[in-house]
N, C-alpha and C positions, 0 to 999 in steps of 0.2 A: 493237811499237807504243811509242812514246816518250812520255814525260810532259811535257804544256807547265810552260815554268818558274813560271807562278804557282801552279798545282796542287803542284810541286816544293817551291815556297817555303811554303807552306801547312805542307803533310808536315813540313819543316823546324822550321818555328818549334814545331808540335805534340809534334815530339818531342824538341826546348829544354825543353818544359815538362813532359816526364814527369819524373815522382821517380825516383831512387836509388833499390833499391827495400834496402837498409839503412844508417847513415847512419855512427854515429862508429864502434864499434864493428866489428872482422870475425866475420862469419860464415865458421863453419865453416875459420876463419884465412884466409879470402880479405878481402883490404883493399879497400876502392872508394877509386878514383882521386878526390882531390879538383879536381875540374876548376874553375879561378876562371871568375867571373862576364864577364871581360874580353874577348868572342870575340861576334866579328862575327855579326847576327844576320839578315844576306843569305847565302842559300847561294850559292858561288860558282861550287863546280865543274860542270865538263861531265859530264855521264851521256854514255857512246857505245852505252850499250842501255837496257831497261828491266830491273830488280834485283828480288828480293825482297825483302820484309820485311826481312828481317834485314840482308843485303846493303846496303839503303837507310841501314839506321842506321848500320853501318858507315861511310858516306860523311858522312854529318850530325856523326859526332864526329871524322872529320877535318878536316873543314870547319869544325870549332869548335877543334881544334888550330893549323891554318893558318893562321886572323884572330885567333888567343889568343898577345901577342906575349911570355907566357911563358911556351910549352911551343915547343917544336921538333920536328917530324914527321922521325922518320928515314929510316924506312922504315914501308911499307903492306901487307900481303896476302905476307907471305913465304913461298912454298910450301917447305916440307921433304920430301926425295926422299930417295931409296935406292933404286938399279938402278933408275932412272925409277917409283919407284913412290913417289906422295905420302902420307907419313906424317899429315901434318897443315898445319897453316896457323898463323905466327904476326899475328897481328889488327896489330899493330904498335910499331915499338920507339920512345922519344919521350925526350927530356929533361925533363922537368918540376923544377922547383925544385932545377935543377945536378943532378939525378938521372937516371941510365941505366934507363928503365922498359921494362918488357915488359906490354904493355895489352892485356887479351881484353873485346872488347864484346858486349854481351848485352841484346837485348832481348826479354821475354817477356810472356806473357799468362795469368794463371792465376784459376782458380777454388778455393775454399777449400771442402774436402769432410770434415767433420768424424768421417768414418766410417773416414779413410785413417790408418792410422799412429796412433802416440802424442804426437807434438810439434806446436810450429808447422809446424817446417820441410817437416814430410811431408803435412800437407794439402795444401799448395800445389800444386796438378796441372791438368794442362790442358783446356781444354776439352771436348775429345776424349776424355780419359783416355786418352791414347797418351805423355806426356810427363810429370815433373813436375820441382816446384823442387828435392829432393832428388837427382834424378838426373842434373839438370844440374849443383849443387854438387858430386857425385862426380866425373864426366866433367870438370870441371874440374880438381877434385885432384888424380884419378889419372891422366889423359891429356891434357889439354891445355897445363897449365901447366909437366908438367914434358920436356915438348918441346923448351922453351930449353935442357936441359941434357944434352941427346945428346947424341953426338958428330958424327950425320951436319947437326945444327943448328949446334952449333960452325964444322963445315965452309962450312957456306951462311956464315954471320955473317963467317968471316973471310973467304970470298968476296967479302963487301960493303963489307969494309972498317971492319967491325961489329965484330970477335970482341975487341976492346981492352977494350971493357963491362962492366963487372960489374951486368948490370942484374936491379934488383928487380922483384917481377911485383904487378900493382894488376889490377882489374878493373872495368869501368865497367859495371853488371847495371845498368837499367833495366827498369822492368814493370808494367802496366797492371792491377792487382788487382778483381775481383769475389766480391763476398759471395753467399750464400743470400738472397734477398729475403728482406725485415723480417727479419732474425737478427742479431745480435750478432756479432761478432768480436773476440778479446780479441790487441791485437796484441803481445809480448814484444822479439823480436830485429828485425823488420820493421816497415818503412816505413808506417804507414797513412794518408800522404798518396798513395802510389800506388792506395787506393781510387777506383777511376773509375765502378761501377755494381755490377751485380749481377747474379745469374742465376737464371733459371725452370726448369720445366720444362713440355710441352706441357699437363697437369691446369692448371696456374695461370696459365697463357695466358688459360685462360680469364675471369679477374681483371679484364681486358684489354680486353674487345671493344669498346668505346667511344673506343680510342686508336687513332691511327695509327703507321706503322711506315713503316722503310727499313733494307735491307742493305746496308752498303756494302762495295763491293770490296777486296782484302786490303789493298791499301795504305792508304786510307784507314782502318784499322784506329787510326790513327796520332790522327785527329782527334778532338777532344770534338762532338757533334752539334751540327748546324746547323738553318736551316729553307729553304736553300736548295734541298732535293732534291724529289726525287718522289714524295711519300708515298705509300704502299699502306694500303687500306681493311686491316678487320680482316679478314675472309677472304678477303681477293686475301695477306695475308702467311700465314695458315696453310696455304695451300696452296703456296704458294713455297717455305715453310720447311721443308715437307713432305718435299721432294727433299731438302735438307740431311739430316735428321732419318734418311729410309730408308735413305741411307748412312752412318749412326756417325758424320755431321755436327753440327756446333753452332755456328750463324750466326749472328754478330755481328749485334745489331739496334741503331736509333736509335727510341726509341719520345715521341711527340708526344702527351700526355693533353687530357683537353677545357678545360684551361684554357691550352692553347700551353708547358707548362713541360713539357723537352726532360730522355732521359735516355739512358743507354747498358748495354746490356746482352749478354748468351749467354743462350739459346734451348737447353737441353743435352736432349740427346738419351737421356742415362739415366735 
């Protein structure tokens, strides 16, 4: 099923406006790409299917390289092989300010669980608690990034007519952060303008019953809420949410209180 382009163009501009989610400063010695302001803010490209999440952002910061007429797109999506077997993927290689860059993009969604780890960096975990910020900062370190510097990666690059580069690695992490309802969070090394809401769990739902709700589907993950949609009463969504819930789900909600002021939240399931 294909996405029509103004729903695309939506997507788009929504995820123009998500934060960094660290700013001058590298974490964990990973640098964020400073991407300039200068870059067209119509998506241009063709989709030939429908993407996931991640996949979608991907195309959104090429699409901001391509109308950004001071970076240059080398190359996009380079699979790395060995005996046909795919090692990894590099995000893409780019010139930026006369510089040979090797760019991994990343966009995430996390919850802050103060029970996880001793730092900042380790609460940061996913919805689910299947994922968190620290294991993607590792996964980075240890396997993704230094991917550029195989030999069977070598080989693709001068294949492409790449391997002349001496390129640096930057990384464009973007993330949609959630707190503990009414708690504090004291931010250090991170971003707390990627603060986007907050999250419950099924006991303080009950806080609630007077508001209306809407899930929206993954993509739309991307959007700040609207009041365009189809609101669900309060128990047409806890029974909806119900299904997420009995499977170790935790569904994105847009929640509409009695005075029309609109907010974004996870529904977690622990």
């Amino acid at each position: 099923m294909q996405i029509d382009s103004k729903h695309i163009q939506q997507l788009y501009l929504a995820y123009c406006n998500t934060h960094v989610l660290w700013k001058n400063n590298a974490v964990n010695n990973l640098k964020q790409l400073a991407l300039p302001n200068e870059y067209g803010l119509v998506f241009l490209r063709k989709l030939e299917r429908r993407l996931r999440l991640g996949q979608l952002a991907e195309q959104f910061v090429f699409n901001q390289i391509e109308t950004c007429e001071m970076i240059d797109l080398l190359a996009e999506n380079i699979q790395i092989q060995k005996d046909k077997h795919t090692l990894g993927e590099l995000d893409a290689l780019i010139i930026a300010d006369e510089k040979p860059i090797h760019l991994e993009i990343i966009y995430k969604f996390y919850v802050y669980d103060a029970s996880v780890g001793d730092s900042e960096l380790e609460r940061w975990i996913g919805p689910n608690r299947k994922d968190s910020l620290i294991e993607k900062l590792s996964k980075l370190k240890e396997k993704q990034l230094p991917l550029l510097y195989s030999e069977d990666c070598k080989s693709t690059l001068k294949q492409l007519e790449l391997g002349h580069f001496n390129f640096e690695q930057r990384v464009l992490f973007k993330a949609q952060l959630f707190v503990p309802y009414q708690q504090n969070v004291n931010f250090k090394d991170l971003n707390e303008d990627c603060v986007c809401g907050f999250y419950i769990n099924k006991i303080q739902l009950e806080q609630f019953a007077d508001c209306q709700f809407y899930i929206p589907p993954k993509l739309d993950w991307f959007l700040e809420p609207n009041d365009t949609v189809n609101w669900l009463e309060y128990s047409n969504f806890r029974s909806d949410s119900d299904k997420f819930l009995k499977n170790s789900l935790s569904p994105l909600f847009w929640m509409k209180n009695e005075t029309g002021e609109l907010s974004k939240g996870f529904l977690v399931w622990w």
